[in-house]
TORKOL-4160 file (C-alpha; in steps of 0.2 Angstrom, whole numbers, padded with zeros to 4 digits, m for minus):
254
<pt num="1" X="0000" Y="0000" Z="0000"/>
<pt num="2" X="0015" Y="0010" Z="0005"/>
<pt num="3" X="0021" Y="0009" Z="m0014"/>
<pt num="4" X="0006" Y="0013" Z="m0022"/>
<pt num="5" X="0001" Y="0028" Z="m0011"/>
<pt num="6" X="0020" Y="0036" Z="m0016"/>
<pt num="7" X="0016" Y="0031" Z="m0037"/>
<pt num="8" X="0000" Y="0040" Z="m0033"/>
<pt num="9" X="0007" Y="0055" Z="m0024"/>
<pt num="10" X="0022" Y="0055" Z="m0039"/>
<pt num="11" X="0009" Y="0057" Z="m0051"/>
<pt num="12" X="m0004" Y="0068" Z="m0043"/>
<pt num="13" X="m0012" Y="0076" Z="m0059"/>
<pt num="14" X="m0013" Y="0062" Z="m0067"/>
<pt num="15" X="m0022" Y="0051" Z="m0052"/>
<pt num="16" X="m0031" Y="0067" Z="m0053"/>
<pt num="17" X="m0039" Y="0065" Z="m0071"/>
<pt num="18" X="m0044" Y="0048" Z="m0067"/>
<pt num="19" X="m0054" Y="0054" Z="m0050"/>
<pt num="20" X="m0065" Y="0068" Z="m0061"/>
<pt num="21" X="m0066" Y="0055" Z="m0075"/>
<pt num="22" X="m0074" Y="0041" Z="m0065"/>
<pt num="23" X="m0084" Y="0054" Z="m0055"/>
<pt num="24" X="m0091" Y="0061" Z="m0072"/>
<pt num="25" X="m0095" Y="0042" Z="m0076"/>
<pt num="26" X="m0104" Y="0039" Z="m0062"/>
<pt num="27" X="m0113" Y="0058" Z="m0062"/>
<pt num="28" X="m0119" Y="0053" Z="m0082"/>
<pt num="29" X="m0126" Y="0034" Z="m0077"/>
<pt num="30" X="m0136" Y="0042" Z="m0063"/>
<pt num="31" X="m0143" Y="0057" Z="m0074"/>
<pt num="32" X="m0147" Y="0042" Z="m0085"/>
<pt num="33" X="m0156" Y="0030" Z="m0073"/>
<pt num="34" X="m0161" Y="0042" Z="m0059"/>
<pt num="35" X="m0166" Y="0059" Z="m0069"/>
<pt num="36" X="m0170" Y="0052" Z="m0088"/>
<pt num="37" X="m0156" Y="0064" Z="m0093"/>
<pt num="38" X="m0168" Y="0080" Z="m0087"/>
<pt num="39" X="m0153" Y="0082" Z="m0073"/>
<pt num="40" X="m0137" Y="0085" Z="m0082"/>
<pt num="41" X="m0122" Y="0073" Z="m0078"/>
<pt num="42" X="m0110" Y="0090" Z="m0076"/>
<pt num="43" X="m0124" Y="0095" Z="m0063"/>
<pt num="44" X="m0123" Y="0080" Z="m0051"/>
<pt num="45" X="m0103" Y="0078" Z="m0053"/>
<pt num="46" X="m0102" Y="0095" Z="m0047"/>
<pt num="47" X="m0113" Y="0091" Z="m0032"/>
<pt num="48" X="m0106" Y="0075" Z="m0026"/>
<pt num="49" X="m0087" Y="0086" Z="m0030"/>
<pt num="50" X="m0092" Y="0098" Z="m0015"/>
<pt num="51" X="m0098" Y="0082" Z="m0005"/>
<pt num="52" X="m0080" Y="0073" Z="m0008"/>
<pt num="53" X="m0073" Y="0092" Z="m0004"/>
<pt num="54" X="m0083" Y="0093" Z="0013"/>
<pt num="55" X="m0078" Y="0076" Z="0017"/>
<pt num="56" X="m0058" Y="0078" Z="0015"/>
<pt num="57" X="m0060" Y="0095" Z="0025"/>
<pt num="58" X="m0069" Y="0088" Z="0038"/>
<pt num="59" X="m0056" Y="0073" Z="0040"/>
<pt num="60" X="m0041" Y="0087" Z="0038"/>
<pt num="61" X="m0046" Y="0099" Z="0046"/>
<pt num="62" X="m0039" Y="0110" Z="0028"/>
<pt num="63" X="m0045" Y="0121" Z="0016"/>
<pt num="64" X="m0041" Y="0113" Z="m0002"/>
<pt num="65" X="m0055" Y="0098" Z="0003"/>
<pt num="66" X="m0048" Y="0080" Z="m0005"/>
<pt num="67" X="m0032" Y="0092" Z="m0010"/>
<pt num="68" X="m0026" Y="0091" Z="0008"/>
<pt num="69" X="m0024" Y="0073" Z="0007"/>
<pt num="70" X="m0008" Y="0066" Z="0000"/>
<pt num="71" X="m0013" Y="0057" Z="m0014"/>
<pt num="72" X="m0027" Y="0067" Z="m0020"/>
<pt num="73" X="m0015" Y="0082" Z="m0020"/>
<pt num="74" X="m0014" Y="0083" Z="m0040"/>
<pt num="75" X="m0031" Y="0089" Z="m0038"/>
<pt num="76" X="m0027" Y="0105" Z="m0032"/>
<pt num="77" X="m0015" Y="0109" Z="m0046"/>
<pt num="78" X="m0031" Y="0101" Z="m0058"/>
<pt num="79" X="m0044" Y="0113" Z="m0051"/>
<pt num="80" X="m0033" Y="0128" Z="m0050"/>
<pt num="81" X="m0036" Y="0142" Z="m0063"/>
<pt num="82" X="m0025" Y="0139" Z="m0075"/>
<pt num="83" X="m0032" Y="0122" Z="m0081"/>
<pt num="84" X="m0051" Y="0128" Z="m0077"/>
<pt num="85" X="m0050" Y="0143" Z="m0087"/>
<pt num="86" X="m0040" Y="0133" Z="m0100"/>
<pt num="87" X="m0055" Y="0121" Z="m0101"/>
<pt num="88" X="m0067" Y="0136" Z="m0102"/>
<pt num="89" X="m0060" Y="0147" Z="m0116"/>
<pt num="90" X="m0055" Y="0129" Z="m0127"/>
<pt num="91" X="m0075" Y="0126" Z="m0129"/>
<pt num="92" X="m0076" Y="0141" Z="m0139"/>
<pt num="93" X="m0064" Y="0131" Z="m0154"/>
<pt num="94" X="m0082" Y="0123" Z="m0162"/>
<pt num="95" X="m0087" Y="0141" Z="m0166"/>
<pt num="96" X="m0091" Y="0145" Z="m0185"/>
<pt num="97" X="m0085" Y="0164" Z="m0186"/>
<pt num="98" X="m0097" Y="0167" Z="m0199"/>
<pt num="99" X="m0113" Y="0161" Z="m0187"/>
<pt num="100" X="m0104" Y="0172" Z="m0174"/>
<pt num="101" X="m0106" Y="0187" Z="m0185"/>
<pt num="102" X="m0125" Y="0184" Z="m0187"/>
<pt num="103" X="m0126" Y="0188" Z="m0169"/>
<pt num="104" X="m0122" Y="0205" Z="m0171"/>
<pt num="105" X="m0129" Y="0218" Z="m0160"/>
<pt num="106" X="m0140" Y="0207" Z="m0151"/>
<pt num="107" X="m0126" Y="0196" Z="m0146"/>
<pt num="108" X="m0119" Y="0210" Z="m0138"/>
<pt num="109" X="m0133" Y="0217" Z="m0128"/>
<pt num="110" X="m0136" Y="0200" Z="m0123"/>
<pt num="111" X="m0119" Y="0201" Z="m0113"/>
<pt num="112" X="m0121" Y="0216" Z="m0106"/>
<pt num="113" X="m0140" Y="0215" Z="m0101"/>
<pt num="114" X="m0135" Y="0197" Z="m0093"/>
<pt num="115" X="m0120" Y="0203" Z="m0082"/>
<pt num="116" X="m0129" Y="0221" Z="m0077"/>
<pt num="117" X="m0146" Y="0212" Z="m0071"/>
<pt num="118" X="m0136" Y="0196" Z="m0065"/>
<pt num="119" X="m0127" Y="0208" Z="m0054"/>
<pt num="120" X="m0140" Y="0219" Z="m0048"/>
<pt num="121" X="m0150" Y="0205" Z="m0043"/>
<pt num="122" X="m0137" Y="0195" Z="m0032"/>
<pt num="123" X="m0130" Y="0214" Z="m0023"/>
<pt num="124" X="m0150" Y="0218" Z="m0019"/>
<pt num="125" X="m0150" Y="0198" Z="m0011"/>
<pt num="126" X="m0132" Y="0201" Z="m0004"/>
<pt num="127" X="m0143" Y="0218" Z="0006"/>
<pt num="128" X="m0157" Y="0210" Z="0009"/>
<pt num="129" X="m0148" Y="0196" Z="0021"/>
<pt num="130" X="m0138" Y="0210" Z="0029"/>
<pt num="131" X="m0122" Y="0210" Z="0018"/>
<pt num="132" X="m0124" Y="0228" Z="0016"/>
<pt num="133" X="m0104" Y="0234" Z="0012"/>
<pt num="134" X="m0099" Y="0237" Z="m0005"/>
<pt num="135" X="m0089" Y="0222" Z="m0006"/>
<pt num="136" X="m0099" Y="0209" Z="0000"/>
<pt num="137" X="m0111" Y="0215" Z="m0010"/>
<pt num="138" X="m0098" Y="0217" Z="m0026"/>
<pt num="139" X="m0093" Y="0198" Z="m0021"/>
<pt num="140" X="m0111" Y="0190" Z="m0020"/>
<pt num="141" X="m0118" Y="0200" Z="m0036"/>
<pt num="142" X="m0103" Y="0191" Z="m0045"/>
<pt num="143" X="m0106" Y="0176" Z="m0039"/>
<pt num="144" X="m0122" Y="0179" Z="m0048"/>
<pt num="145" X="m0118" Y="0179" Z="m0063"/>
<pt num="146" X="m0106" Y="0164" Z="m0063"/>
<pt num="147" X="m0097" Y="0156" Z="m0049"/>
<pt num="148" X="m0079" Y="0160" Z="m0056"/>
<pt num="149" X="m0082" Y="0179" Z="m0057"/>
<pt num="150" X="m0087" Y="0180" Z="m0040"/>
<pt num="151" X="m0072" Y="0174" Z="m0030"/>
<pt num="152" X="m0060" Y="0182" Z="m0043"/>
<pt num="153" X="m0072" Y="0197" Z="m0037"/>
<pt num="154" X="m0072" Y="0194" Z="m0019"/>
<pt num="155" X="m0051" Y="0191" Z="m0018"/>
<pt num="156" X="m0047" Y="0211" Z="m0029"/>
<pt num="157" X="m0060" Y="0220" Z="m0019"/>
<pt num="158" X="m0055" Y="0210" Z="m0003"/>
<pt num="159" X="m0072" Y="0201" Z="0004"/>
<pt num="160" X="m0071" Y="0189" Z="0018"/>
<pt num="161" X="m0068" Y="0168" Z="0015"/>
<pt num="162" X="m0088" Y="0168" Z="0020"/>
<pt num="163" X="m0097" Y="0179" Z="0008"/>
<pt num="164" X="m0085" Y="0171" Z="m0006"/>
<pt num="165" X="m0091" Y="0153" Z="m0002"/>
<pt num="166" X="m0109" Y="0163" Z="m0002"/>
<pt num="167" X="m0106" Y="0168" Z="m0020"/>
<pt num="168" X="m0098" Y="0152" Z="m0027"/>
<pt num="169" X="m0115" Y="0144" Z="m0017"/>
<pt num="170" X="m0127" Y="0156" Z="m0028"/>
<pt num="171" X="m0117" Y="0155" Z="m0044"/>
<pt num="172" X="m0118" Y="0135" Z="m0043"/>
<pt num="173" X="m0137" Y="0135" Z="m0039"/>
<pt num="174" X="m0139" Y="0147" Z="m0057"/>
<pt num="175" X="m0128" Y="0135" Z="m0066"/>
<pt num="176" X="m0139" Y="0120" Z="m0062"/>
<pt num="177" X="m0157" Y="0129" Z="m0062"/>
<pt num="178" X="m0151" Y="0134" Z="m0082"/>
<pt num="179" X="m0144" Y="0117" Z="m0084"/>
<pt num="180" X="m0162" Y="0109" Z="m0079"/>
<pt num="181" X="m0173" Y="0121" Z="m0084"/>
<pt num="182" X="m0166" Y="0127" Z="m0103"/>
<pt num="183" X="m0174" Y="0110" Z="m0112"/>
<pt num="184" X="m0191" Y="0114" Z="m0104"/>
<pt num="185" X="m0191" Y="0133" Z="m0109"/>
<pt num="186" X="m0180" Y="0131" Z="m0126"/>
<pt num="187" X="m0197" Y="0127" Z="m0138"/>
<pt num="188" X="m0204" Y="0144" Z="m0129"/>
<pt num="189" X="m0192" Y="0156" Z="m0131"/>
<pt num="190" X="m0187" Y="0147" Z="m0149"/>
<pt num="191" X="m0169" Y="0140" Z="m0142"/>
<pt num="192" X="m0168" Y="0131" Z="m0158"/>
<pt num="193" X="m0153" Y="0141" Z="m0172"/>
<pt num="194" X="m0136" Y="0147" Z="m0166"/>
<pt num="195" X="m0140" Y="0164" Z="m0168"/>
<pt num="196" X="m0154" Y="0162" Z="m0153"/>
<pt num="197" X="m0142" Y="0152" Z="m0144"/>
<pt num="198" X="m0129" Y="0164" Z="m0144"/>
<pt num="199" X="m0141" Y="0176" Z="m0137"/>
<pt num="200" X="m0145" Y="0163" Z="m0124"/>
<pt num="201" X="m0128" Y="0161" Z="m0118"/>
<pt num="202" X="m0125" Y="0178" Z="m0115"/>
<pt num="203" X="m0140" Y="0182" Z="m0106"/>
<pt num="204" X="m0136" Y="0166" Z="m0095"/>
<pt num="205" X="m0117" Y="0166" Z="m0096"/>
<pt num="206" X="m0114" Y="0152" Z="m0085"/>
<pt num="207" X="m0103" Y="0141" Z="m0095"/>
<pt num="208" X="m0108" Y="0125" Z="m0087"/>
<pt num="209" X="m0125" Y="0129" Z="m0084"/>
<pt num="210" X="m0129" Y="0135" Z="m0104"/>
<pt num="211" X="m0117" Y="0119" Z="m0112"/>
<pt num="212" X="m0127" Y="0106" Z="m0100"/>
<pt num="213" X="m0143" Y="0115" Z="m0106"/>
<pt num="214" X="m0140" Y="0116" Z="m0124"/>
<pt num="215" X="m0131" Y="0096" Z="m0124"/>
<pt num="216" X="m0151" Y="0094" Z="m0117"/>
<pt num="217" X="m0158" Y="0103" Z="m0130"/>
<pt num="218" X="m0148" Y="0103" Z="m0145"/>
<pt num="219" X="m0129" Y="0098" Z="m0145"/>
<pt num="220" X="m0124" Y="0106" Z="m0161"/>
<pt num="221" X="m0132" Y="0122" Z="m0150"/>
<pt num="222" X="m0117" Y="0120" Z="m0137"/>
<pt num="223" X="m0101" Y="0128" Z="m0145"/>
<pt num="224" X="m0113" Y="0145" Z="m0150"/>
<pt num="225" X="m0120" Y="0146" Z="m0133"/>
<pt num="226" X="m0103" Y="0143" Z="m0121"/>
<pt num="227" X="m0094" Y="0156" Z="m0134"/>
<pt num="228" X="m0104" Y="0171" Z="m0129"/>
<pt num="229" X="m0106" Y="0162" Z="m0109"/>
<pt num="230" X="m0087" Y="0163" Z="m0111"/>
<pt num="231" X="m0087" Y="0180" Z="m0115"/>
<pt num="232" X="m0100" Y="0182" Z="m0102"/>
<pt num="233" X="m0087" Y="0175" Z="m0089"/>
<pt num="234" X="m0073" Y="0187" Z="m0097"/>
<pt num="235" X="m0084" Y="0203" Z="m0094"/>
<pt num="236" X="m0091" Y="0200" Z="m0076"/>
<pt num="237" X="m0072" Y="0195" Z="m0072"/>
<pt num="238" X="m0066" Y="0213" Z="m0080"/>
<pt num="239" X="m0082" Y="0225" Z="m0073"/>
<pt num="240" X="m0086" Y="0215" Z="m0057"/>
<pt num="241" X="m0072" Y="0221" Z="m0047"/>
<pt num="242" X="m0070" Y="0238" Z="m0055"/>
<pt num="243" X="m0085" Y="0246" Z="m0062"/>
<pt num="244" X="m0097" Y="0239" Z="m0053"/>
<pt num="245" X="m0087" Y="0238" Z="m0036"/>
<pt num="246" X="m0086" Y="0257" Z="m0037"/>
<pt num="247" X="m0103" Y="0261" Z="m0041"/>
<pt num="248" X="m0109" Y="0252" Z="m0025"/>
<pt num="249" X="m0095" Y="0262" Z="m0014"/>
<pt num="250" X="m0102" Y="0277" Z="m0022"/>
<pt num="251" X="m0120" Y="0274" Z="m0017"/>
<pt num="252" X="m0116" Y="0266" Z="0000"/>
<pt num="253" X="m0102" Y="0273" Z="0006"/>
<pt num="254" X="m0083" Y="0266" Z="0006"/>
């Protein structure tokens, strides 16, 4: 045992590729039998993740979860930022430029609109439960909009450990109510052309949430929608701490 714990630990990333791919097998056969694919595998991997996370903090006593544990340390380098905004920006690569063009002005609206009312929204919800300072409130209205702007919002404008874990928490919960809920509402709103779902995606922008909705609804949707949902991520990371921060100093005080 003492021989395959150090092969493990030697080769942490690569132990740590074959932890998320058996996870994501086991997440896609219970969206299958439990859900009848109406529950996106991505969605329940990402839930049982935070479980396996919870459970290596609690037996650490750390704060990179499964991470803390010797063999499960290639995890960390895995989750970090480089590899998880490498893995976001490459899903744009199935894009036709010349459908991307066809978007136009409204795909362009669509971004702003969704980062502006995403962000209002989770700073008024942020004030409601008593997070009334401008960075908790910057942190949790990022969080809003995707769980990756807001704890690059709450460490620039320095917000506490808690109200980053808040808007990771409310980032998580958009991603999967898009995930479940795109299929049901795409036939409505006419989610059915690249154009639309370009639209979509920007309005949304959670990566996850959009690419698990559209693979519901349409795969050939999927590279069109996480394009402008990339973007989306781009934008709430560039105006979340700055613009946005500053306007809330300058209505409730520094």
């Amino acid at each position: 045992m003492e021989l395959v714990a150090d092969v493990l630990e030697r080769n942490g990333l690569l132990f740590a590729f074959v932890i998320v791919g058996a996870l994501m097998m086991v997440s896609g056969w219970l969206s299958k039998t439990l859900t009848r694919g109406r529950l996106q595998g991505s969605a329940i991997a990402i839930m049982l993740g935070l479980v396996l996370a919870y459970i290596g903090g609690v037996q650490t006593g750390g704060e990179a979860g499964l991470a803390d544990i010797a063999i499960f340390s290639g995890l960390g380098l895995m989750g970090g930022a480089m590899l998880r905004d490498f893995a976001i920006v490459a899903t744009a690569y199935g894009v036709d430029l010349q459908e991307i063009k066809k978007a136009g002005l409204a795909g362009g609206l669509s971004l702003i609109l969704g980062v502006f009312v995403s962000f209002v929204a989770g700073a008024l919800v942020a004030a409601a439960f008593g997070y009334t300072d401008p960075e908790s409130m910057a942190t949790v209205g990022a969080g809003a909009a995707t769980y990756i702007v807001g704890p690059v919002t709450g460490t620039a404008v320095g917000a506490s450990s808690e109200v980053i874990a808040l808007s990771v928490a409310a980032g998580l919960v958009k991603s999967v109510v898009v995930m479940v809920g795109t299929p049901m509402i795409a036939s409505v709103i006419g989610l059915n052309n690249p154009k639309s779902a370009m639209a979509y995606g920007g309005l949304m922008g959670t990566t996850s949430g959009v690419a698990g909705g559209l693979a519901a609804t349409d795969k050939r949707l999927v590279p069109y929608g996480a394009m402008t949902a990339t973007f989306y991520t781009g934008l709430g990371c560039l105006l979340g701490p700055s613009v946005f921060y500053f306007a809330l100093r300058f209505l409730f005080g520094a």
